[in-house]
C-alpha positions as CSV (number, residue, x, y, z in Angstrom):
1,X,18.7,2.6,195.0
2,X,15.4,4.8,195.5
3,X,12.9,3.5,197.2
4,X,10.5,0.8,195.5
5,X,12.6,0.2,192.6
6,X,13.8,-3.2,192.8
7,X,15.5,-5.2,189.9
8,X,13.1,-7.1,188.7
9,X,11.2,-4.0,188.8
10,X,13.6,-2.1,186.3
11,X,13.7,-5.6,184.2
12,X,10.0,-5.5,183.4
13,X,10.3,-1.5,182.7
14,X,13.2,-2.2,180.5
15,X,11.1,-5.4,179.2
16,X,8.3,-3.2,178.2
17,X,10.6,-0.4,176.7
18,X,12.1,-3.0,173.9
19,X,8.5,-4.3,173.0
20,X,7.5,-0.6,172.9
21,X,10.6,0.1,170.6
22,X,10.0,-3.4,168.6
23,X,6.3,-2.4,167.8
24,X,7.6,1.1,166.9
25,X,10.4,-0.6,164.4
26,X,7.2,-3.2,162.6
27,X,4.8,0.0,162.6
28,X,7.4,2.0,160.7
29,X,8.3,-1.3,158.6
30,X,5.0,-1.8,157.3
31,X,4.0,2.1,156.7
32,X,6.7,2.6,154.8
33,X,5.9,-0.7,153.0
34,X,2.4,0.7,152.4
35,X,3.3,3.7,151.2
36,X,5.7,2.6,148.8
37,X,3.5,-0.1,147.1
38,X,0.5,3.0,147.4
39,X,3.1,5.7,145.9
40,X,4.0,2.6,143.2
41,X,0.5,2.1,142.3
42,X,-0.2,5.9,141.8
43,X,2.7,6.4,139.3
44,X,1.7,3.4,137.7
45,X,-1.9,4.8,137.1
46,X,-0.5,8.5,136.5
47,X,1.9,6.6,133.5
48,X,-1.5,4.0,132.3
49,X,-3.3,8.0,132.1
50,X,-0.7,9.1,130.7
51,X,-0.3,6.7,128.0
52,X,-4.1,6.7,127.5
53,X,-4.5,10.5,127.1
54,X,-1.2,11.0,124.5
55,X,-2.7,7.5,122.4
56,X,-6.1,8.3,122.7
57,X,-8.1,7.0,119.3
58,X,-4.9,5.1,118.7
59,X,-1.9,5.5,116.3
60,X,-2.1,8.9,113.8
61,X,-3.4,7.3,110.9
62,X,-1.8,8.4,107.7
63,X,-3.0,6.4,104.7
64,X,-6.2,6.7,103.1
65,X,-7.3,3.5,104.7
66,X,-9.9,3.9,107.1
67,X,-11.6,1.3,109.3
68,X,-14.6,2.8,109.4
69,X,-16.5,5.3,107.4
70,X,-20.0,6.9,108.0
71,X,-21.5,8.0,105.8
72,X,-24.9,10.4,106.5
73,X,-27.7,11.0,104.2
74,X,-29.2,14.2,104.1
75,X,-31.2,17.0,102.1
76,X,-29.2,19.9,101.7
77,X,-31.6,21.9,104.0
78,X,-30.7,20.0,106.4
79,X,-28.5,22.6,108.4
80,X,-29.7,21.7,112.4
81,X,-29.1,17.8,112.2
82,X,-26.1,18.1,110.3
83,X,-24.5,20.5,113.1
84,X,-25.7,17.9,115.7
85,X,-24.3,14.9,114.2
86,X,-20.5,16.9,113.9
87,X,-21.4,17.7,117.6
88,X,-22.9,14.2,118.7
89,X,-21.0,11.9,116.7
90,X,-17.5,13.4,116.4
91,X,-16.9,16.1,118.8
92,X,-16.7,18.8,116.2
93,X,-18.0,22.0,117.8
94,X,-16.6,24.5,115.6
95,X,-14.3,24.8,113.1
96,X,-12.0,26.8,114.6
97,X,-9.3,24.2,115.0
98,X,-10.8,22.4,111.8
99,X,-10.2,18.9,110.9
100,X,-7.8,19.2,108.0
101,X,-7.1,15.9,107.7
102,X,-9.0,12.4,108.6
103,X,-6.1,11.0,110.7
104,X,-7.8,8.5,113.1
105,X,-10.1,5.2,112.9
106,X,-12.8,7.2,111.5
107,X,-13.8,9.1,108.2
108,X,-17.3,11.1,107.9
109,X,-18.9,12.4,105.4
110,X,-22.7,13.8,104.6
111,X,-23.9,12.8,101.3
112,X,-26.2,15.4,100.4
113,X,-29.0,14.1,98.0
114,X,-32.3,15.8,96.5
115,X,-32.9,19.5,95.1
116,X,-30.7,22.0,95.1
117,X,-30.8,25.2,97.0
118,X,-32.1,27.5,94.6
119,X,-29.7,30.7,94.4
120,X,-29.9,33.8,95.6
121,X,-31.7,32.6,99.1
122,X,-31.0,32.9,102.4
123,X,-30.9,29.4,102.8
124,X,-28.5,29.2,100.0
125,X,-26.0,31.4,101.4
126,X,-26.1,29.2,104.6
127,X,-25.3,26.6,102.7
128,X,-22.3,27.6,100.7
129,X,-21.0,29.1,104.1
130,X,-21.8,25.7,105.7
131,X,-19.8,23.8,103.1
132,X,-16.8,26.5,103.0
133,X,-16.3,25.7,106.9
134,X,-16.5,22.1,106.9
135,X,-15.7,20.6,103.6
136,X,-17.5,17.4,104.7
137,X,-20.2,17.4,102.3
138,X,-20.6,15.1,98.9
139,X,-23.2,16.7,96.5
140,X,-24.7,13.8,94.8
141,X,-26.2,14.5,90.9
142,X,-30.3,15.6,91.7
143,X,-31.4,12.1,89.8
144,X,-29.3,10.0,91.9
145,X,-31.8,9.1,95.0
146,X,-30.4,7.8,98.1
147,X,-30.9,3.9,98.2
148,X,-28.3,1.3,99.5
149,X,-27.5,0.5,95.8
150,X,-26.3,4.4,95.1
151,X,-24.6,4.9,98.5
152,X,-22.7,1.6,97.5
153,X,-21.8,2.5,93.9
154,X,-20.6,6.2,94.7
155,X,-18.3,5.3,97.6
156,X,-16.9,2.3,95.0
157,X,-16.5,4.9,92.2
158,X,-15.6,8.1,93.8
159,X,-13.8,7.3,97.3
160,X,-12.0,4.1,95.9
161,X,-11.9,4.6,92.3
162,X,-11.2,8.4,92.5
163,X,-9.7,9.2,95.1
164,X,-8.1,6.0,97.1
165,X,-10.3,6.0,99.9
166,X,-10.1,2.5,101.2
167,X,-12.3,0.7,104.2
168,X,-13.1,-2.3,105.8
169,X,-16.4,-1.3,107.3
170,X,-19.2,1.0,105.8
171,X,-21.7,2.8,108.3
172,X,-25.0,4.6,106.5
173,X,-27.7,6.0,108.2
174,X,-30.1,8.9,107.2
175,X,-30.1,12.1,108.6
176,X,-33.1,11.6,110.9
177,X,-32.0,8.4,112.3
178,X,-29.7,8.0,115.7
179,X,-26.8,5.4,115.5
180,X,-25.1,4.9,119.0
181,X,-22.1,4.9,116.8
182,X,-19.2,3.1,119.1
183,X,-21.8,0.5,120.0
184,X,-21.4,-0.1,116.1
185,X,-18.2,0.0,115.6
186,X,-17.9,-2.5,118.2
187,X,-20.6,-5.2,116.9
188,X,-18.6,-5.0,113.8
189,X,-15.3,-5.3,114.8
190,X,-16.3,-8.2,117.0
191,X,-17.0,-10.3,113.6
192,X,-13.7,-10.4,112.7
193,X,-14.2,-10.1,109.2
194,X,-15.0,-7.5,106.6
195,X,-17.5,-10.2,104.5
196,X,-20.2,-8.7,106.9
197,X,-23.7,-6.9,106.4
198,X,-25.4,-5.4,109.5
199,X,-29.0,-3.9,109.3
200,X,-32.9,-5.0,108.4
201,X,-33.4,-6.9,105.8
202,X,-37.4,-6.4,106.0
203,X,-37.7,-5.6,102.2
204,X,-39.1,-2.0,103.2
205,X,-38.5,1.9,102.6
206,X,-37.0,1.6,106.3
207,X,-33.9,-0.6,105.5
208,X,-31.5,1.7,104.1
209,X,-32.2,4.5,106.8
210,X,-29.4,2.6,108.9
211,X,-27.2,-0.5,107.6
212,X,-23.2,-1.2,107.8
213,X,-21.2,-3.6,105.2
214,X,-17.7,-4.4,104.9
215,X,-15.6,-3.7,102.4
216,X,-15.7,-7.2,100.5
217,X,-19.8,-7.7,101.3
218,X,-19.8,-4.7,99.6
219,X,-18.3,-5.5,96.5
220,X,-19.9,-8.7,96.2
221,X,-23.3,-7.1,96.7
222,X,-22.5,-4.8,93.5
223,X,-21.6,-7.2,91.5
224,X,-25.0,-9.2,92.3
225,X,-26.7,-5.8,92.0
226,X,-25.5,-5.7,88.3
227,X,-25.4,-9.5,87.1
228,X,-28.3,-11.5,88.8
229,X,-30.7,-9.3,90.9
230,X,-33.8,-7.3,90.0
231,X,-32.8,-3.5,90.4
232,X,-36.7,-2.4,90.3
233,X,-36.8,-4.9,93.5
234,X,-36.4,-4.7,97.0
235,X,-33.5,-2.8,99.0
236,X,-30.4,-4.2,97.4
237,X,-29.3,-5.1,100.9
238,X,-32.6,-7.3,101.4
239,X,-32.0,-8.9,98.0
240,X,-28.5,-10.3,98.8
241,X,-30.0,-11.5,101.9
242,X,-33.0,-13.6,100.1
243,X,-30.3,-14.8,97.5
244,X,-27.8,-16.1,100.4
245,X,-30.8,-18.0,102.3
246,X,-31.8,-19.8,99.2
247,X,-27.9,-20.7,98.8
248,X,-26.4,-24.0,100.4
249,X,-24.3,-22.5,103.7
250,X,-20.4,-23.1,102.4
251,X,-19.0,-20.6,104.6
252,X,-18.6,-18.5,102.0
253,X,-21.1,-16.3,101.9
254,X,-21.3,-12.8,104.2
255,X,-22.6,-12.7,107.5
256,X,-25.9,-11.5,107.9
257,X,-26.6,-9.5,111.7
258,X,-30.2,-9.6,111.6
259,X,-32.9,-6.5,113.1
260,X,-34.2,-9.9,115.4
261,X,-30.4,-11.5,116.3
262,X,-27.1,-9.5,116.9
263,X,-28.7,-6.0,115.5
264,X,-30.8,-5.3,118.6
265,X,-33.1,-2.5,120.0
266,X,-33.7,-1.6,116.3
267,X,-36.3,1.1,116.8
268,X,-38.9,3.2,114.5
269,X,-39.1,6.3,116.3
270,X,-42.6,7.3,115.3
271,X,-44.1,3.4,116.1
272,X,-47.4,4.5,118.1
273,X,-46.1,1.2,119.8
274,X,-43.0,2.0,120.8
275,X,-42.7,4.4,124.0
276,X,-39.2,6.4,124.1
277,X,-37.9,6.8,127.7
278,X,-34.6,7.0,129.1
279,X,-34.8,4.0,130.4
280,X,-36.4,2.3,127.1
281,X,-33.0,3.8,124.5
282,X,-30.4,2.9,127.5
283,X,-29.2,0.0,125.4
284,X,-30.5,1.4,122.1
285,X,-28.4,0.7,119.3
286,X,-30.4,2.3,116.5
287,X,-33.2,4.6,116.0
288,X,-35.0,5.5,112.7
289,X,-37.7,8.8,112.2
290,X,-35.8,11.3,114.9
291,X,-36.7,14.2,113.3
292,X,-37.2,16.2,116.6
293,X,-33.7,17.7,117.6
294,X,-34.3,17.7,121.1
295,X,-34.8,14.1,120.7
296,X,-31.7,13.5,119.1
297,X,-30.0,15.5,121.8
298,X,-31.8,13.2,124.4
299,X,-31.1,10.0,122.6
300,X,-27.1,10.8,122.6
301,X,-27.8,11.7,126.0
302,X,-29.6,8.7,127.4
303,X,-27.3,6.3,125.7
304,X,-24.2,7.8,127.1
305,X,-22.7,8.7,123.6
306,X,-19.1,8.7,123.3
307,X,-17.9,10.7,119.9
308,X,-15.7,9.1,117.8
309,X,-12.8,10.8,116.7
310,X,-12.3,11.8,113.4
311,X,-8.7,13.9,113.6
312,X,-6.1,13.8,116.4
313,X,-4.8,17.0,117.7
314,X,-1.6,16.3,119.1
315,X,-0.2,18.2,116.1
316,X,-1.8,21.5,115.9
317,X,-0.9,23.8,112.8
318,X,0.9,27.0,114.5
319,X,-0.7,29.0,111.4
320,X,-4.2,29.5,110.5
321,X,-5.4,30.9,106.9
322,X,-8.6,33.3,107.8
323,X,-11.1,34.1,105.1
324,X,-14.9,35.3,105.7
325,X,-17.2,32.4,104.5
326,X,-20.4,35.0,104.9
327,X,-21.8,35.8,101.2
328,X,-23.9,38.6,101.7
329,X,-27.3,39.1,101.2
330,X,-27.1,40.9,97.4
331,X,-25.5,37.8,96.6
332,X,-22.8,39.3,95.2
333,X,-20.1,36.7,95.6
334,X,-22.2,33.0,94.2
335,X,-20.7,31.1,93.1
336,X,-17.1,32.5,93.6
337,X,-16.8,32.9,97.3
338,X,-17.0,29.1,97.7
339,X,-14.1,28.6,94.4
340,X,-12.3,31.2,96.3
341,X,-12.0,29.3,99.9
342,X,-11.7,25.9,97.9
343,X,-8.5,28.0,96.3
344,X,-7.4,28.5,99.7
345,X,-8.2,25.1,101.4
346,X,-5.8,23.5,99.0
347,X,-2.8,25.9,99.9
348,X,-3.4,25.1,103.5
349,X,-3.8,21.6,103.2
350,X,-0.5,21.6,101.2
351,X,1.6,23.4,103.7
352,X,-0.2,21.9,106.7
353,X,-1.7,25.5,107.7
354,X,-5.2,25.0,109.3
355,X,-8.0,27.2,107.1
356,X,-10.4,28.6,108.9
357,X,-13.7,30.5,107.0
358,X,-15.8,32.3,109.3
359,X,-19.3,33.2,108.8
360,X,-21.0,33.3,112.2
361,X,-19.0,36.9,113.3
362,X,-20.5,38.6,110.1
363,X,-23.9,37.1,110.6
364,X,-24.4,38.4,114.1
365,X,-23.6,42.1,113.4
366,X,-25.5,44.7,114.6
367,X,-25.3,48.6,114.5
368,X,-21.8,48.4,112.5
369,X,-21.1,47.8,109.2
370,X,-21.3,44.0,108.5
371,X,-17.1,43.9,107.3
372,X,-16.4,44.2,111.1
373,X,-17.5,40.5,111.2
374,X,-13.5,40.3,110.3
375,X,-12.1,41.7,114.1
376,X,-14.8,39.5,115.8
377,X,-13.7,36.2,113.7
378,X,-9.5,37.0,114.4
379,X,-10.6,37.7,118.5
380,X,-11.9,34.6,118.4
381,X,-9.6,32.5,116.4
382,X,-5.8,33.4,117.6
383,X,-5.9,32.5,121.0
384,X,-6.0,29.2,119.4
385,X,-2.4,29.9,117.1
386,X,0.7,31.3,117.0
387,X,-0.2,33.2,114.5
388,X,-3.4,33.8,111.9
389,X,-3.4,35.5,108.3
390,X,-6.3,36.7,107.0
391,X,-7.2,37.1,103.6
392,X,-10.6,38.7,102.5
393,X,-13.4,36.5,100.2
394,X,-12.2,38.4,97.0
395,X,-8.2,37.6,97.6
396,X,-7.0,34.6,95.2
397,X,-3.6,32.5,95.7
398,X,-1.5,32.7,92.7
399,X,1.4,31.1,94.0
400,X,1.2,28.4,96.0
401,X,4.6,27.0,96.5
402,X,5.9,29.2,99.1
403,X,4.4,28.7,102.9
404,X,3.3,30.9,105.6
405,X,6.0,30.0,107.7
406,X,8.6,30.4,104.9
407,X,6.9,33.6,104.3
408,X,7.3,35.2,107.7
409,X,10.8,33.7,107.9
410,X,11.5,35.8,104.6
411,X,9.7,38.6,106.4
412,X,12.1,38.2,109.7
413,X,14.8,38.0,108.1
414,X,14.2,41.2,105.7
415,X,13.2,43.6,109.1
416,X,15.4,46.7,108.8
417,X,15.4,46.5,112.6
418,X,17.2,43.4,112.8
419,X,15.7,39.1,113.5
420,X,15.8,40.1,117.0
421,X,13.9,42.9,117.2
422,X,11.1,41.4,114.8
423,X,11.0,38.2,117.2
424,X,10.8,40.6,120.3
425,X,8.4,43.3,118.9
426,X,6.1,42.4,115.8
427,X,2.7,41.8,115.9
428,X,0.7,42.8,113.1
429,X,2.6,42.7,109.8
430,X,0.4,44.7,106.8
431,X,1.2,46.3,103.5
432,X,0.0,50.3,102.3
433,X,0.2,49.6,98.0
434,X,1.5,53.6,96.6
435,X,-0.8,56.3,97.0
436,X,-3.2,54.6,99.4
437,X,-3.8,56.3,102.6
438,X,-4.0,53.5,104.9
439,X,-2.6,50.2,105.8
440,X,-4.8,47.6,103.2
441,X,-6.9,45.3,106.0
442,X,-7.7,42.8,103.2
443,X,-4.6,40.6,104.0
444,X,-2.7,40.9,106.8
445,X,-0.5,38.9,109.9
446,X,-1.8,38.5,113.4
447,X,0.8,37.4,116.0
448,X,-0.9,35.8,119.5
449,X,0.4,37.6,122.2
450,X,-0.7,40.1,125.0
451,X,-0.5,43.2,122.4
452,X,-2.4,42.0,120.2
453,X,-5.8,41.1,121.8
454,X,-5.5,44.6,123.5
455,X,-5.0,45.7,119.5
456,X,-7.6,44.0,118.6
457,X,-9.8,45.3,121.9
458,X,-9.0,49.0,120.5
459,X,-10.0,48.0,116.9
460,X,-13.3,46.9,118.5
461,X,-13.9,50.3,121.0
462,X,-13.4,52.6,117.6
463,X,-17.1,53.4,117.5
464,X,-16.3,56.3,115.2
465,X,-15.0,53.6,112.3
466,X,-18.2,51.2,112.6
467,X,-20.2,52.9,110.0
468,X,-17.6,55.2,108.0
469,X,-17.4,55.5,104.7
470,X,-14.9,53.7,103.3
471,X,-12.4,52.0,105.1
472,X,-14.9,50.8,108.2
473,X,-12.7,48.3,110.0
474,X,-9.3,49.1,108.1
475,X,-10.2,53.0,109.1
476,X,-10.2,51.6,112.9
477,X,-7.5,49.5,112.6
478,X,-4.6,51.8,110.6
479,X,-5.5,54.8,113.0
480,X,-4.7,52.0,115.9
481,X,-1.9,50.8,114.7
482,X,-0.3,54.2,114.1
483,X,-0.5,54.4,117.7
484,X,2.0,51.2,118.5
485,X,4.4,51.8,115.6
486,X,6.8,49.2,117.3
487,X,4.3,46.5,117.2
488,X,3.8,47.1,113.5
489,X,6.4,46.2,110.6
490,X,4.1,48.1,107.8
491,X,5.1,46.9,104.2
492,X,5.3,50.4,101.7
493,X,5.2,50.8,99.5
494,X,4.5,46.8,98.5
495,X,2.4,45.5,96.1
496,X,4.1,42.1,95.6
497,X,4.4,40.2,98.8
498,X,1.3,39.2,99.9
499,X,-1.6,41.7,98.9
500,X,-0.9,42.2,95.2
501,X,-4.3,44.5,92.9
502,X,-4.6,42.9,89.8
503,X,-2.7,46.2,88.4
504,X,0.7,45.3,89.9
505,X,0.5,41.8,89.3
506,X,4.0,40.3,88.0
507,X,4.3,36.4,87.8
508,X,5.0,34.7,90.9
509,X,3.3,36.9,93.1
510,X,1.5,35.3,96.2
511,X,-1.6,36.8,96.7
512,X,-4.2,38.7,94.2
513,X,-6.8,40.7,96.3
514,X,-9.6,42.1,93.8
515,X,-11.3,45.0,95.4
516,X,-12.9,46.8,92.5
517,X,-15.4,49.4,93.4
518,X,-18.5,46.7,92.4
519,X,-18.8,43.7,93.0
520,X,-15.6,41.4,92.6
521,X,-17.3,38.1,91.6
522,X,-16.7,37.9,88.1
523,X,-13.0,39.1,88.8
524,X,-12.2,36.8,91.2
525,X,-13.9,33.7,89.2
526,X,-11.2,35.0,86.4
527,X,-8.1,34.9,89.0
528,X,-9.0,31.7,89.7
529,X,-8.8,30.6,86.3
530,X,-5.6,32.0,85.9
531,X,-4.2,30.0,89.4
532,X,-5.6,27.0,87.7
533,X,-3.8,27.7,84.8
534,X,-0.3,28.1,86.8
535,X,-1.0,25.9,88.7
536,X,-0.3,23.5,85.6
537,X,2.5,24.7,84.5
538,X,1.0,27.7,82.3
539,X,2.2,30.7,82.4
540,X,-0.2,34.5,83.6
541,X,2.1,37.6,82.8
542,X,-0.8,40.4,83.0
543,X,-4.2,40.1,85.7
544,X,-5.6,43.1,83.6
545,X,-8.9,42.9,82.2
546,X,-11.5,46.2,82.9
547,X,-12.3,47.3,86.3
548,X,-10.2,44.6,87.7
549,X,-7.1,46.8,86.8
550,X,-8.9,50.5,87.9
């Protein structure tokens, strides 16, 4: 035994070596207790983010029921505010992936009152382009004026009686008002009933700016507008309000949210009284007389506004129908480029494509010829696709029953080369009609891959095309794609699979693309007569009519 180690000394080491090891054994225990419960709790909250993010704005909604629909009143020169409210309200910042169809809680739609545009104006040609993009705007008749008693009537005739647009919940506000729009929703919803009219009932210019009824409210307060009240009277909102107070209370009348009860913070923005700060709108819930934008910006801003969504996008078209949506300044194409892109909004929307009319790239041209709007709007458009096809303002669908993607399959499967060597190599997919001496750039396939932004980045360095008589754009891009021959399955000579002149036309041909040597309007406004016509069930056998068959 070495010195000084006794056995009572070499219990208490081997004493403190078992409570070292016991403490080691509980440590370990209850770290990898914590750890567990901690890596629990972090799956838990990746799966609740997870199930948030993939039903975010709830179930796809596929009827023509919506629970809410807003409905904004506006003049049509409203251009500014209406781009705002897209922005503010539902998170629309383009239409590049464009809402195609209402498919969540929420339908919008700007009911456009007043004058018209007169033609031929700069801020007519805005307009059309506006309305070609967005197709959310209801033209009402100029001698219809925006009152509660017309906004109700014209969603009860046209978006019920028309068209099957159902509700429970109606949301109106003018143009220059600011609805904190979830805050709304919410107040409404809350009620638990659709027998429910929100707003001021002050008898005064200022009541219909912003007001909400449901569905059956709605229809009672119609059918007291035209039986028992006085329509040269008060706001017809006000008036059922004054006739339910002087009624006895059996439950069975609507609920009335009052300016001074539930509807609070209802505020006149231009009240010499009223002081708007950030901290004044925190909690508003309504604001008439915004006509500055910057304070419509600051109001969605200051109240923390959360858009509502209109369309989920969990289901993204892999195709998107291009056109131009910019009518140039001669005003050449009134009315028919807006016909023509109504022609083609109905194809898309019947083979779930997305359409996508682009203005902005055209508008914003200088030192080139205004055409090469059309490289700018693709560059900017097919990242977001598998693949785009563009077809030019004077093109006119004359078959519709046959898809884009049924159309490139027929195109895959016809490659001399073989499926796999389309799948592997094609890009760009054009036609050349017999005795032209280029490619045709009027319609045309864009695939989104590597070769084709550098394509389109070789289109866009061809200074020598920007101002060259004739072909401009279609110069610079035939004399690219001669260069990647592989990349290219060139149609010719074809004049009946997608880019068909009124000369070759032969029924059941896809695509009519009017290019006379003038202006096309009066041409194209005749194709689409004839696609109405087939449409029906008639029959077109010849396109030929003057100039459109030089």
């Amino acid at each position: 035994m070495l010195p000084g180690h006794t056995p009572s000394h070499h219990r208490r080491r081997h004493f403190r070596v078992r409570r070292l090891l016991t403490i080691f054994i509980v440590v370990a225990f209850f770290s990898l207790f914590y750890y567990n419960v901690k890596l629990r709790s972090e799956i838990a909250i990746d799966n609740a983010r997870s199930t948030t993010t993939s039903t975010a704005g709830g179930a796809e909604n596929l009827s023509n029921h919506y629970p809410y629909l807003v409905v904004i009143a506006s003049t049509a020169t409203e251009f500014t505010r209406r781009g705002l409210i897209r922005q503010m309200y539902f998170g629309l910042d383009d239409n590049i992936e464009p809402c195609m169809r209402y498919n969540a809680d929420t339908m919008y739609r700007f009911w456009v009152h007043g004058e018209r545009i007169p033609r031929k104006t700069a801020e007519r040609r805005q307009y059309e382009a506006e309305k070609m993009e967005w197709n959310d705007i209801e033209e009402i008749p100029e001698d219809v004026k925006f009152e509660q008693s017309s906004i109700l009537e014209w969603a009860d005739k046209i978006l019920v009686g028309e068209r099957g647009i159902t509700y429970d919940y109606l949301i109106v506000q003018d143009v220059n008002s600011f609805v904190q729009l979830p805050s709304v929703k919410q107040e409404l919803s809350n009620t638990k009933t659709d027998n429910v009219v929100w707003g001021s009932f002050a008898g005064q210019e200022t009541d219909k700016y912003v007001f909400a009824i449901g569905s059956t409210a709605a229809k009672r307060a119609l059918n007291l507008w035209h039986t028992t009240y006085d329509r040269e009277g008060q706001n017809l909102l006000t008036e059922m309000y004054l006739h339910f107070q002087h009624q006895s209370n059996d439950g069975t009348g609507p609920l009335f949210l009052r300016k001074d009860g539930t509807l609070h913070h209802f505020i006149n923005a231009v009240d010499a009284n009223v002081e708007l700060t950030e901290e004044k709108v925190a909690t508003v819930i309504a604001v008439t007389h915004v006509h500055q934008d910057e304070l419509f910006i600051n109001m969605a801003q200051w109240t923390a506004l959360e858009p509502s969504a209109v369309c989920r996008s969990d289901k993204r078209p892999r195709i998107a129908l291009m056109t131009s949506s910019y009518i140039y300044p001669d005003n050449c194409m009134e009315p028919s480029a807006t016909l023509s892109a109504i022609n083609k909004r109905k194809y898309a929307e019947k083979h779930n494509h997305s359409f996508v009319p682009r203005s902005i790239e055209f508008a914003q041209q200088r030192g080139r010829k205004t055409v090469w709007g059309k490289v700018d709007a693709v560059q900017n458009v097919l990242p977001h696709y598998d693949w785009i096809f563009w077809t030019d303002m004077d093109c006119v669908i004359m078959n519709s029953e046959q898809s884009l993607n049924d159309l490139l399959d027929k195109l895959r499967n016809e490659y001399p080369e073989g499926k796999d060597a389309f799948d592997k190599n094609v890009d760009f997919i054009a036609s050349r009609p017999p005795r032209d001496p280029m490619l045709n750039a009027g319609v045309f396939f864009l695939r989104n891959t590597e070769w084709s932004m550098q394509f389109l980045n070789e289109v866009q360095d061809f200074k020598e095309w920007y101002n060259k008589r004739p072909s401009y754009e279609q110069g610079a891009m035939a004399d690219v794609a001669n260069k990647y021959k592989s990349h290219v399955y060139l149609l010719y000579p074809d004049v009946h699979t997608f880019n068909t002149f009124p000369k070759f036309y032969s029924p059941g041909d896809f695509i009519v693309h009017y290019a006379p040597d003038g202006c096309p309007n009066q041409y194209v406004l005749q194709g689409l007569e004839a696609a109405e016509r087939i449409e029906h069930g008639g029959v077109v056998n010849s396109l030929c009519d003057g100039k459109s068959c030089q």
